[in-house]
C-alpha positions in Angstrom: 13.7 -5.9 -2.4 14.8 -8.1 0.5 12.0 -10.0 2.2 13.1 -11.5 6.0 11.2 -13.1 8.9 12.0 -11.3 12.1 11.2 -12.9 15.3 8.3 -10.4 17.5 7.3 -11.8 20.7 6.1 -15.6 20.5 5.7 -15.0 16.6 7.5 -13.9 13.9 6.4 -11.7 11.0 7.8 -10.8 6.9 9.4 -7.0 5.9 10.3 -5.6 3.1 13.6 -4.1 3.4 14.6 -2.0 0.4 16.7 1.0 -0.5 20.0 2.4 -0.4 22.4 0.9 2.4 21.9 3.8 4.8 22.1 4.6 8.5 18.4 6.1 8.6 15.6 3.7 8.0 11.8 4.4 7.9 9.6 1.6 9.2 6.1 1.5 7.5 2.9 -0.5 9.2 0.0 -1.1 7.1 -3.6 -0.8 8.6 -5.0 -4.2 9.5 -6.2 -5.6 6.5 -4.3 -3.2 4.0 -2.0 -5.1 1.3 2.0 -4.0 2.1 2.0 -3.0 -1.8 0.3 0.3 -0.7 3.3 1.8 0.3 5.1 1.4 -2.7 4.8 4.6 -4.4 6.0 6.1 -1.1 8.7 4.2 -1.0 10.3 4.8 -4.2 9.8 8.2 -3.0 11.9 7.6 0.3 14.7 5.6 -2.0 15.2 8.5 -4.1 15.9 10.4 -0.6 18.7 8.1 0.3 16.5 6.2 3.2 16.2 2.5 3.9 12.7 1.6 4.2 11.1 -1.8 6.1 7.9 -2.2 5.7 6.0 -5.0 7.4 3.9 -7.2 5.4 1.0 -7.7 7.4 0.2 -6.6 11.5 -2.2 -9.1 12.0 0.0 -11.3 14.5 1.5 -8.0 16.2 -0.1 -6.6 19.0 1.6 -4.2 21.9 2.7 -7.5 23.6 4.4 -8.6 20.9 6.6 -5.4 21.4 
């Protein structure tokens, strides 16, 4: 697993990017307040389907300005 800042808005916020090197990707957002580790039965799940998953760590800095 690959963790990486990426830049949203005025901010910046941590993803999980893990997989197989692949051109489809599934982005996963946690509920406010939900740990990122929730996803990763689902994940392993998506891996084993040959998809890329990023999963953000945590929305609380993201909002639909940050977009």
């Amino acid at each position: 697993m690959e963790l990486t800042r990426v830049a949203v808005g005025s901010g910046s916020c941590t993803v999980r990017i893990d997989g197989p090197v692949s051109k489809h990707a599934v982005l996963l957002l946690p509920g406010k307040g939900d740990p990122v580790d929730l996803y990763d039965d689902v994940c392993e799940r998506l891996h084993h389907s040959d998809l890329r998953t990023v999963a953000v760590e945590s929305i609380e800095n993201l909002d639909e300005t940050s977009a």
